[in-house]
Backbone bond lengths (Angstrom), bond angles and torsions (degrees), N, CA, C in turn:
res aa  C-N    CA-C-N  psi(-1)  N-CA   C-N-CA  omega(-1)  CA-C   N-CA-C  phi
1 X - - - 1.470 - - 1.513 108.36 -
2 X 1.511 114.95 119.24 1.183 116.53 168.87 1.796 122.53 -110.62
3 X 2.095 91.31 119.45 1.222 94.57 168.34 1.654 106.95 -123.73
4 X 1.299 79.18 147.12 2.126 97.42 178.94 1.601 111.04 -96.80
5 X 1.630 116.17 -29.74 1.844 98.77 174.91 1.375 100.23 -80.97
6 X 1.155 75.41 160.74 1.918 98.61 -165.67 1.656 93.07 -81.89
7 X 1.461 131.54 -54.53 1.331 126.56 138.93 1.788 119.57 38.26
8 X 2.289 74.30 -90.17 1.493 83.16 -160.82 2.021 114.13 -66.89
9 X 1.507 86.62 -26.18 1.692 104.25 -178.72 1.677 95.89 -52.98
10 X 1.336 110.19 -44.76 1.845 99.16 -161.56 1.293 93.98 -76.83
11 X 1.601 149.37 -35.65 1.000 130.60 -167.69 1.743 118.98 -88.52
12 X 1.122 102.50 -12.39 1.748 98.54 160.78 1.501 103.65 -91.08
13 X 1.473 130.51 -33.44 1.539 101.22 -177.61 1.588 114.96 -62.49
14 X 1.655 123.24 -30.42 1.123 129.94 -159.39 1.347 85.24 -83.00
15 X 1.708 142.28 -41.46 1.473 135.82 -170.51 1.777 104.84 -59.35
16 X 1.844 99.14 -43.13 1.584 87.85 -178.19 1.526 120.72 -71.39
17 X 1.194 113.83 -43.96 1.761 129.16 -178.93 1.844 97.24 -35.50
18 X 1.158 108.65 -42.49 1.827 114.70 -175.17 1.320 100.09 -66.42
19 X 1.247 122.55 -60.72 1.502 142.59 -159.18 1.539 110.33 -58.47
20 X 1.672 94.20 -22.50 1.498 98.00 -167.18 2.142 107.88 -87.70
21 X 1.055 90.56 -16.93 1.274 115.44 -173.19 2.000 107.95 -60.07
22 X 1.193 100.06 -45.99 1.489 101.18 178.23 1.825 97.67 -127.36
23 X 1.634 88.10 106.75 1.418 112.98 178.34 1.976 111.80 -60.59
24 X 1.213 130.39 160.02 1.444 116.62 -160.05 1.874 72.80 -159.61
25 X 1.376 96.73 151.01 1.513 119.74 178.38 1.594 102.36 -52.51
26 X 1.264 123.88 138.12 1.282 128.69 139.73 1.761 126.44 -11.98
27 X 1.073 104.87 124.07 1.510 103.49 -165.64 1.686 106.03 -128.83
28 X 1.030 118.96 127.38 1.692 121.42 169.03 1.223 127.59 -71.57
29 X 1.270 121.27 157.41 1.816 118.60 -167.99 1.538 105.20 -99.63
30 X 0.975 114.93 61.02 1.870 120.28 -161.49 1.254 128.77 90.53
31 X 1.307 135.63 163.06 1.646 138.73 -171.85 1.740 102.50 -57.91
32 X 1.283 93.03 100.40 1.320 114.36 152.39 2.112 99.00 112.78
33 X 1.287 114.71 2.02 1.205 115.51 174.03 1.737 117.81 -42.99
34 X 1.218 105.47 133.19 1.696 91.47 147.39 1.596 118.56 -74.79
35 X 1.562 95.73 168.54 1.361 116.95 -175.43 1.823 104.91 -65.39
36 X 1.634 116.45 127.83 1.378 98.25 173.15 1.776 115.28 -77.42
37 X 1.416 93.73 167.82 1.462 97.53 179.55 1.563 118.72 -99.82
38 X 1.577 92.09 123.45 1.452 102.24 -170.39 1.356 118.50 -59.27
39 X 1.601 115.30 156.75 1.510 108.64 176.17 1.766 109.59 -65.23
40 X 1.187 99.75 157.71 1.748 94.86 161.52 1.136 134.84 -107.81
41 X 1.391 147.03 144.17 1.240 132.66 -169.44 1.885 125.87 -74.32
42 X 1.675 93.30 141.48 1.683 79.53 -156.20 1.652 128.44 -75.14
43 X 0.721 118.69 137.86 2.194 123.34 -157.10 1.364 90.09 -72.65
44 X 1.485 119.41 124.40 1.360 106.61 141.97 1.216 140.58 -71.41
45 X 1.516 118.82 -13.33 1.497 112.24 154.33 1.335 133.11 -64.45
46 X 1.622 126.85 -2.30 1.305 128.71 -168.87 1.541 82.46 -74.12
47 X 0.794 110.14 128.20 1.810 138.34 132.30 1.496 128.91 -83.77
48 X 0.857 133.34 -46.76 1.759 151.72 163.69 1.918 80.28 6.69
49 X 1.012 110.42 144.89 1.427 122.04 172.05 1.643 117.33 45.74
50 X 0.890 112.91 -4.54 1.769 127.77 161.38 1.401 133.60 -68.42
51 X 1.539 121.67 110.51 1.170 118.41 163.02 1.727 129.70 -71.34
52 X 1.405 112.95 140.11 1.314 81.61 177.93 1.635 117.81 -91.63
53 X 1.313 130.73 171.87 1.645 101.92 179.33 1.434 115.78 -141.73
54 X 1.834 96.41 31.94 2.194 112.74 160.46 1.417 90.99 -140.58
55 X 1.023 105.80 130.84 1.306 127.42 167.23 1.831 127.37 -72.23
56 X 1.575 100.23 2.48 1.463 130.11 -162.51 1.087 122.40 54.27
57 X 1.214 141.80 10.35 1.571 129.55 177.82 1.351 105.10 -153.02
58 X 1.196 116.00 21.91 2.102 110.16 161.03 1.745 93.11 -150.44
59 X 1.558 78.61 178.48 1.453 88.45 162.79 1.554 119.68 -118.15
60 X 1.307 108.88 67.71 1.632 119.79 -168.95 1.957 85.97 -99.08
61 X 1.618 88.63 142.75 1.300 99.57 -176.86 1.913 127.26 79.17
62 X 1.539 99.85 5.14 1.184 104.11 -167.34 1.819 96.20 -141.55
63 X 1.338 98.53 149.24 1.796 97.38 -167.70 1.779 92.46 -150.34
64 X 1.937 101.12 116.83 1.000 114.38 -161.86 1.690 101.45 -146.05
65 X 1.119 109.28 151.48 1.453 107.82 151.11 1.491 128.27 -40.03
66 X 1.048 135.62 109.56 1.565 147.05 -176.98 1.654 113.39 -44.14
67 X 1.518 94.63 -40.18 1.379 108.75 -158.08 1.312 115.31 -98.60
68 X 1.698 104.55 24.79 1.579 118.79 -179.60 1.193 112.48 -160.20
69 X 1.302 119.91 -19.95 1.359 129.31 -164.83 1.641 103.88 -105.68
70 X 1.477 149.58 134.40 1.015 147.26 126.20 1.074 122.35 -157.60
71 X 1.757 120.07 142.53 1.308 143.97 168.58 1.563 115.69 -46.90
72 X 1.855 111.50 116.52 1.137 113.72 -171.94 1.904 101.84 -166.08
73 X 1.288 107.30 142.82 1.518 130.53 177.91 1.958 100.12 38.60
74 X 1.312 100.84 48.71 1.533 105.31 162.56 1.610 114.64 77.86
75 X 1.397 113.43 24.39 1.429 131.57 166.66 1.285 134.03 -153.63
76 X 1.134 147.48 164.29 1.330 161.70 -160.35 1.256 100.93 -98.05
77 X 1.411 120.64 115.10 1.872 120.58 -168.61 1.472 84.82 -120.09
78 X 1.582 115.91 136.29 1.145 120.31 125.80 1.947 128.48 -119.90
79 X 1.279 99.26 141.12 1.578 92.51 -153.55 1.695 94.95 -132.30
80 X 1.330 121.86 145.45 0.748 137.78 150.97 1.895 133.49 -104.31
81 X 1.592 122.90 169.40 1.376 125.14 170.77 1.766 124.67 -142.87
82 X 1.466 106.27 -179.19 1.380 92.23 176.15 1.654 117.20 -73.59
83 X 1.312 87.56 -27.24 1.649 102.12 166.62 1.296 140.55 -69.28
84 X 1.357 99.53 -33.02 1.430 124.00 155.96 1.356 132.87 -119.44
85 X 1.123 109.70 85.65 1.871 119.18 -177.82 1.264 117.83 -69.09
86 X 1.266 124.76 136.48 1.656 130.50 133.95 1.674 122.98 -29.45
87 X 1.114 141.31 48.18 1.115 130.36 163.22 1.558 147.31 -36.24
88 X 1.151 116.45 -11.78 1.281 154.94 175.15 1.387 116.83 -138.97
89 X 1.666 131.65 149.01 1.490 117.31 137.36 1.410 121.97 -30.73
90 X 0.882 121.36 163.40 1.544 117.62 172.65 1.604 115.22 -164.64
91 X 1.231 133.95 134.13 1.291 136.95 -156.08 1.687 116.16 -101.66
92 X 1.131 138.80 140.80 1.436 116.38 132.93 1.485 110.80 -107.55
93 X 1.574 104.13 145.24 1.474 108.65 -159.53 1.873 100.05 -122.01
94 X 1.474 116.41 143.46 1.329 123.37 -175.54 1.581 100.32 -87.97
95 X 1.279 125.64 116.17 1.480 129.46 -170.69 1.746 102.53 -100.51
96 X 1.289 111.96 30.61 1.775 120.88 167.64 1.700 114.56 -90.28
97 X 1.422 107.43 18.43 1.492 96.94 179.71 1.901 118.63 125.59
98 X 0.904 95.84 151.19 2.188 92.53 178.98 1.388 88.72 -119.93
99 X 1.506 112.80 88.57 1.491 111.95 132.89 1.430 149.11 -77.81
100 X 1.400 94.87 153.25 1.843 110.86 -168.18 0.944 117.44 -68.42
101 X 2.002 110.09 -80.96 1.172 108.33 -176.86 1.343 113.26 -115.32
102 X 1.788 122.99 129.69 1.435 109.31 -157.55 1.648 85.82 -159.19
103 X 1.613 99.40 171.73 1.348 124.22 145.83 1.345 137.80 -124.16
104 X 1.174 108.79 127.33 1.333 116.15 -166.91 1.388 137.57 -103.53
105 X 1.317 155.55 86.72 1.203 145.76 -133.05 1.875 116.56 -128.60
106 X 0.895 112.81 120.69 1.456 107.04 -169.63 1.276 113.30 -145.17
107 X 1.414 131.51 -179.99 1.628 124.13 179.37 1.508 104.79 -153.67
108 X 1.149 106.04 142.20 1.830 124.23 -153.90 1.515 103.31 -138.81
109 X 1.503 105.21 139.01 1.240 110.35 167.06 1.859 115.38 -139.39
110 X 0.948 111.41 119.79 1.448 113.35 -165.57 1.503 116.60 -118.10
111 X 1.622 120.19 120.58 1.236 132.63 -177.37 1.353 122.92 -56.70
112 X 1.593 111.66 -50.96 1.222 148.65 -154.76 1.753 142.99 -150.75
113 X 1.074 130.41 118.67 1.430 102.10 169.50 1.591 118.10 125.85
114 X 1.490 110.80 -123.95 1.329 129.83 163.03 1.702 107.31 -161.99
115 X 1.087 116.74 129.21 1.669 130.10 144.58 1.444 142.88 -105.12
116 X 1.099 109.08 -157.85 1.732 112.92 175.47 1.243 110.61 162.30
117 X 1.728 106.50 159.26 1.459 110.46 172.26 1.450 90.47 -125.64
118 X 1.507 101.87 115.57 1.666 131.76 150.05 1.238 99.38 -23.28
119 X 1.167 124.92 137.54 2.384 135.04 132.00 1.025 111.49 -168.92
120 X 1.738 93.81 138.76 1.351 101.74 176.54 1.785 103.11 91.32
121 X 1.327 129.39 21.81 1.357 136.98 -139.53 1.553 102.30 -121.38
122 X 1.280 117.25 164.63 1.657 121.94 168.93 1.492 98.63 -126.04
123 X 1.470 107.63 160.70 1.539 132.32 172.90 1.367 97.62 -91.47
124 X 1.395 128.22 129.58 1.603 126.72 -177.26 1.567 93.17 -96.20
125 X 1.172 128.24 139.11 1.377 122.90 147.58 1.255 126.68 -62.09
126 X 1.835 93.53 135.18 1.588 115.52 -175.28 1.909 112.34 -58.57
127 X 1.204 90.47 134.07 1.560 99.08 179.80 1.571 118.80 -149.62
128 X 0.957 134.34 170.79 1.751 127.63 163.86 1.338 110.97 -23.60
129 X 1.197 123.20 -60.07 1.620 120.51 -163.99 1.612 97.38 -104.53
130 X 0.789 109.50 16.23 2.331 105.46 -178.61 1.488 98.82 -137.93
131 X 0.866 101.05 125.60 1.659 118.09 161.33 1.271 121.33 -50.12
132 X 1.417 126.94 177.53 1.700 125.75 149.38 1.035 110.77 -72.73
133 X 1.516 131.37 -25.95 1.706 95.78 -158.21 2.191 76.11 -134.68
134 X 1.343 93.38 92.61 1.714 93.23 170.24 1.458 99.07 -136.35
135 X 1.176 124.12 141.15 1.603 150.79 -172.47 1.558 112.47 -84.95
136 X 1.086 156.25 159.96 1.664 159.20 88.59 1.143 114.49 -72.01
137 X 1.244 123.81 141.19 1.937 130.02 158.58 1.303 106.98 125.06
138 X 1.558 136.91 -157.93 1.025 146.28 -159.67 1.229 130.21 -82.82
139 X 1.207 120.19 108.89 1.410 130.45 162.85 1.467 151.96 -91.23
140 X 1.610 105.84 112.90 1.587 92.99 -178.40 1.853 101.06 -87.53
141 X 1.357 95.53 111.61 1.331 121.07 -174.52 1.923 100.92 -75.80
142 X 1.732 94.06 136.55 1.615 109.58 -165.39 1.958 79.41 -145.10
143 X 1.691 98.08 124.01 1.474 100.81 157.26 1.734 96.84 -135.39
144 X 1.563 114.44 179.40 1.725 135.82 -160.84 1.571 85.32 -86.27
145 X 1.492 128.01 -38.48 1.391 109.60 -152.82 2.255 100.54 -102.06
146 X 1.419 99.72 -4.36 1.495 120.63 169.25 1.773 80.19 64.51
147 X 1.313 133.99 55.86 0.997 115.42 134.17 1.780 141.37 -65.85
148 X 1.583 101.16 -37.51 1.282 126.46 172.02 1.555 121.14 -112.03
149 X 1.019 113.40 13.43 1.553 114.48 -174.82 1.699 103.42 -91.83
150 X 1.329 104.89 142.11 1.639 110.21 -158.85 1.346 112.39 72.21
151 X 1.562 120.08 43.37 1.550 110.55 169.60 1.690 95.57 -134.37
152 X 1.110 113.77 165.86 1.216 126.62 176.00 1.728 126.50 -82.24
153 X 1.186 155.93 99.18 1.335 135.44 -120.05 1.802 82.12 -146.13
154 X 1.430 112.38 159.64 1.293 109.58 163.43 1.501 105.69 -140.42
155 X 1.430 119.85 97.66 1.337 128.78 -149.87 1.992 98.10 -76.86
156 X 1.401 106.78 136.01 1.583 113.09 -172.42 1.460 113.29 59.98
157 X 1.338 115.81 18.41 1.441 116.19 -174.05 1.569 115.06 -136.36
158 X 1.099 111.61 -104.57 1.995 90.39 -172.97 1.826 94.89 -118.15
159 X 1.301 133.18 15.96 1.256 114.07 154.19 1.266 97.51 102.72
160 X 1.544 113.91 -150.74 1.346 115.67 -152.35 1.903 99.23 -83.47
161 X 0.917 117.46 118.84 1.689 121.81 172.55 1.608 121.88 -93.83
162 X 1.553 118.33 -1.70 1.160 121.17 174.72 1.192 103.66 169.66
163 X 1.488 113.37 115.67 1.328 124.24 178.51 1.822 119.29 -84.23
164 X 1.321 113.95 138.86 1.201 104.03 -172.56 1.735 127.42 -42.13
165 X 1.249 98.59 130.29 1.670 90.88 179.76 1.903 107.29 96.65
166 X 1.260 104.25 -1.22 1.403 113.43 178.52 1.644 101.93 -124.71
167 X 1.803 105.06 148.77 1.590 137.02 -169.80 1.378 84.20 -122.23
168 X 1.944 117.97 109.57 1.244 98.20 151.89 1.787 124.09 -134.48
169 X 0.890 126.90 -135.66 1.216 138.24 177.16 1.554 120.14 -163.95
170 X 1.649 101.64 146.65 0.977 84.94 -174.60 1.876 95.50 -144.29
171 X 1.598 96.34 116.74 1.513 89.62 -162.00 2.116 124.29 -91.61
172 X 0.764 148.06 142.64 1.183 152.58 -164.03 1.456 117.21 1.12
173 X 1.397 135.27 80.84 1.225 115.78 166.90 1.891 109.20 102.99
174 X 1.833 98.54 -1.93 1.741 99.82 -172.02 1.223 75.43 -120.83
175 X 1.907 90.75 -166.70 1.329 111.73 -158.76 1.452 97.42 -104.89
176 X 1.693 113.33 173.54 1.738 105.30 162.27 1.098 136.66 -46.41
177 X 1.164 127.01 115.79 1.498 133.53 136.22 1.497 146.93 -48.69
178 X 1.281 121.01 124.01 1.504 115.14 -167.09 1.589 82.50 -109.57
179 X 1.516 103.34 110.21 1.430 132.36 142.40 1.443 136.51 -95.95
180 X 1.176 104.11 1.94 1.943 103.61 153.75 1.759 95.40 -175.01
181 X 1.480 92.03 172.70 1.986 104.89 164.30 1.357 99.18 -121.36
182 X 1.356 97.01 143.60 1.698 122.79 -175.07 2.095 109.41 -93.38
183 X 1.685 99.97 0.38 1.241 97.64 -159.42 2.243 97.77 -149.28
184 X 1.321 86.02 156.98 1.596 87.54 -169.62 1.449 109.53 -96.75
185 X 1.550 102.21 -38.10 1.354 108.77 176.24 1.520 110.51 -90.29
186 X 1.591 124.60 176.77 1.284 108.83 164.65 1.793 111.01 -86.63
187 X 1.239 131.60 -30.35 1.505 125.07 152.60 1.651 132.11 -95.14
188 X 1.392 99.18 23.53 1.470 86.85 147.38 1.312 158.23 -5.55
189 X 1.756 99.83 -80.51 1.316 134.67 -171.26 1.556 86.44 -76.51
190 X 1.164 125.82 -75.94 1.414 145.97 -170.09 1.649 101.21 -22.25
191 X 1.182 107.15 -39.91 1.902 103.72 -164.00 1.680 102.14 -96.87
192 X 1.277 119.06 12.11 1.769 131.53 163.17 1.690 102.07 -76.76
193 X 1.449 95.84 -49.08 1.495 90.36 -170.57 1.865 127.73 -72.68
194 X 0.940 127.21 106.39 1.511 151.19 151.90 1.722 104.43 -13.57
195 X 1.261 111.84 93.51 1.745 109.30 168.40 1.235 121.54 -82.60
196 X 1.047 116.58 122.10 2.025 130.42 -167.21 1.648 104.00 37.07
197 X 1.702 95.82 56.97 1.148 88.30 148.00 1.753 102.05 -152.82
198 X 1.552 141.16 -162.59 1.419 143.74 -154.39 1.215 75.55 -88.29
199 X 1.648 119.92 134.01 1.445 120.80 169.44 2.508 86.66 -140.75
200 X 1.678 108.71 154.26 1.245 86.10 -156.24 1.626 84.06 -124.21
201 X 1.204 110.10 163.75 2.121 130.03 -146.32 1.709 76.78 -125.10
202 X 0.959 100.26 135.47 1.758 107.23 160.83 1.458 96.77 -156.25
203 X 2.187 125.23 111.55 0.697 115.22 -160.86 1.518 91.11 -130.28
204 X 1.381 109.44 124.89 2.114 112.00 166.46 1.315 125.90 -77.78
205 X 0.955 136.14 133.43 1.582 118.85 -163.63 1.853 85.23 -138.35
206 X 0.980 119.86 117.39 1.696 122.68 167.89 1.434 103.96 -146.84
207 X 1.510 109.61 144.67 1.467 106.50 172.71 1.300 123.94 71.30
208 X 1.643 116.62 -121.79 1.316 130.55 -175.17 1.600 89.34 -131.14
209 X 1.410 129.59 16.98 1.511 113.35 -164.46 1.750 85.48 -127.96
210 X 1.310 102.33 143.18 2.152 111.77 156.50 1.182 98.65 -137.69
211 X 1.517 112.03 152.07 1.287 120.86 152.99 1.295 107.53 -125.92
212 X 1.368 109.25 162.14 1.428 103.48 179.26 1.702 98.19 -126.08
213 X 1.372 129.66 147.74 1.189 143.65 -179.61 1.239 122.61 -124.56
214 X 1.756 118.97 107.65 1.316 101.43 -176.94 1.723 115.84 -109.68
215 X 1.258 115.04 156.73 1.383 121.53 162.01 1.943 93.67 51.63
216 X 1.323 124.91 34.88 1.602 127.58 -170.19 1.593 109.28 97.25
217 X 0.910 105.72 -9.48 1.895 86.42 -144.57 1.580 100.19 -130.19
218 X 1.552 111.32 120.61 1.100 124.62 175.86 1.447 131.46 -34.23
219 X 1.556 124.07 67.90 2.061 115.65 -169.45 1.641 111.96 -74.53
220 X 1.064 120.78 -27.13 1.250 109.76 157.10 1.201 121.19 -172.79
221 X 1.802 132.59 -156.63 1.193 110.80 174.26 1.667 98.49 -167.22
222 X 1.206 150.15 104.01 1.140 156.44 161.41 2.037 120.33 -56.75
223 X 1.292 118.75 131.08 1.382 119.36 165.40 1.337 110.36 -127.58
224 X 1.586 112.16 97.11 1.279 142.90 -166.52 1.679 115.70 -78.18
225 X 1.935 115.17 86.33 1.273 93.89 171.21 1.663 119.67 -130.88
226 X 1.164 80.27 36.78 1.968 109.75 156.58 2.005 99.78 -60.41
227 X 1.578 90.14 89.09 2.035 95.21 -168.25 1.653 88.09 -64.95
228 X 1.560 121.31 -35.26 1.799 102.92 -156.62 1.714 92.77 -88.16
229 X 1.200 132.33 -40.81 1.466 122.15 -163.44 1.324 104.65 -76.44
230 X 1.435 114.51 -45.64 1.928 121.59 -161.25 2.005 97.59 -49.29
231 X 1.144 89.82 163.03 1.459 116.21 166.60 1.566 120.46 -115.63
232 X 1.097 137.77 113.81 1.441 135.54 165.59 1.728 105.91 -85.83
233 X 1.067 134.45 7.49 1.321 125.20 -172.53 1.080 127.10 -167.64
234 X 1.269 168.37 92.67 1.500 149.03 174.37 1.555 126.00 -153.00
235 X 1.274 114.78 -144.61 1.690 100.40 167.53 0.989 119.58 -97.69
236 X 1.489 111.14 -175.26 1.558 120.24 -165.30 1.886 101.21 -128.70
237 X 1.253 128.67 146.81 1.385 141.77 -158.87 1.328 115.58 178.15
238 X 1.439 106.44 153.43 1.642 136.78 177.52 1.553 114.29 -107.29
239 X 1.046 120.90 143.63 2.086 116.64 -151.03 1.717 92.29 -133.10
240 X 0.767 113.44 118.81 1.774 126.53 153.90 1.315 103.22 -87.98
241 X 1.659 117.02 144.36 1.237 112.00 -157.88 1.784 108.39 -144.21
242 X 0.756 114.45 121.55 1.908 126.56 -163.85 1.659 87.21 -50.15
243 X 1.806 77.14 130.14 1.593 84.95 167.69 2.041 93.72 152.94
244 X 1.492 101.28 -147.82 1.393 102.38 -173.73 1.457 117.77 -83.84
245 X 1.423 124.42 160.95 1.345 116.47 -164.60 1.695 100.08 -49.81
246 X 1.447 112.71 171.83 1.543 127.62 -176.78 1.626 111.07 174.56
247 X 1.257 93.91 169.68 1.620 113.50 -162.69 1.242 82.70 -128.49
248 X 1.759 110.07 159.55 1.374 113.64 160.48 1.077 83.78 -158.51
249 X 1.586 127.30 142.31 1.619 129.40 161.14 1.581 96.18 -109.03
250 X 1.401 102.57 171.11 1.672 128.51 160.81 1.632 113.29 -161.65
251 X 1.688 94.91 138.72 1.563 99.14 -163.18 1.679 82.98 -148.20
252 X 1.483 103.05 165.64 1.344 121.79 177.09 1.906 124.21 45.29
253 X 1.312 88.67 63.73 1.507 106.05 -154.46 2.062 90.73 -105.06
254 X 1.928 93.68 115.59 1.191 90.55 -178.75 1.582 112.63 -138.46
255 X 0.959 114.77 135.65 1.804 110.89 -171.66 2.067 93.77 -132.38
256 X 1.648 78.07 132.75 1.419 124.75 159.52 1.357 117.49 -88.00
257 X 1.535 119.82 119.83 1.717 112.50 167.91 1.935 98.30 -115.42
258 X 1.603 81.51 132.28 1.549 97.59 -171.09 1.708 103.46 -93.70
């Protein structure tokens, strides 16, 4: 079956993502069919076609604030204190390239606060009110109390684009659309996720469509065709986020270009 609006694509992926949820007997393709073969669920350990992009013990390839950011016991720390605050968001950014269409897979553990992993993102230039290392574009949004973690975020840009447990769209020049739910309950999804402890981001980015997947499980998924705001491409980054002291690690950080 060939469809070309992006539309119809978001509303059967969001119809299947549901569908997939309550498994149903094996079914044949007409009198005397075999059984088809089900999809399988996707591994976060596959690597197969994956770069990795920390080498675990520096911060080569990564460009961050000094005074928050450093490589230690096989992850990417950014940390804050009472002594030393977050005053701004603040980024560390992977300087290996602005990819388009990719997958991305990583694992986070957060003390405190608010985070995110940048894609698809720009470096704003430093000025009076902007830092060196501040981000625009898409966020898979991670906070301590998992109010917003598994939602779709577009940091300095139009805000929340898909709340966890929501399929939306967003068509030329309007705002989001909720074109399906990814979830039966309203905390569902919410009770997958692991509080201050390694919980793992597996995010698809193709086209005008991302989803983001946490800990297995589908939190949401945006189809972006806002032509002047959307992003088809950019960098990728980890966000310290104004507020009370906090820790955030990231480890096992792996990107696919499709």
């Amino acid at each position: 079956m060939l469809m070309k609006h992006p539309l119809a694509i978001a509303v059967m992926t969001a119809a299947t993502l549901t569908a997939q949820a309550v498994p149903g007997p094996p079914q044949g393709r007409g009198r005397g069919g075999a059984p088809p073969i089900r999809p399988e669920p996707l591994a976060m350990a596959d690597h197969a076609g994956f770069e990795s992009l920390f080498d675990g013990s520096s911060l080569k390839g990564w460009d961050g604030d000094p005074a928050f950011w450093r490589a230690a016991n096989g992850a990417l720390i950014g940390q804050s204190s009472a002594e030393n605050p977050v005053k701004q968001n603040t980024f560390l950014i992977w300087r290996g390239g602005a990819p388009r269409d990719f997958e991305l897979k990583v694992e986070y553990r957060l003390s405190a606060t608010n985070s995110g992993v940048q894609i698809r993102s720009v470096q704003l230039p430093a000025g009076p009110d902007i830092g060196r290392w501040v981000m625009q574009g898409y966020q898979a949004d991670i906070d301590a109390d998992n109010q917003y973690t598994g939602q779709i975020y577009e940091e300095r840009g139009r805000g929340f684009l898909a709340l966890r447990g929501q399929a939306t769209y967003i068509p030329d020049g309007g705002r989001p659309k909720v074109i399906g739910n990814l979830q039966q309950a309203p905390d569902e999804l919410k009770a997958l996720i692991k509080t201050g402890d390694w919980n793992q981001i597996h995010v698809i980015a193709r086209g005008s469509t991302i989803i983001q997947i946490l800990n297995g499980a589908v939190m949401s998924m945006v189809v972006d065709e806002d032509l002047k705001n959307r992003q088809l491409g950019g960098l990728i980054g980890f966000q310290m986020h104004v507020g009370p002291p906090m820790k955030v690690e990231f480890r096992n950080i792996w990107l696919k270009r499709l």
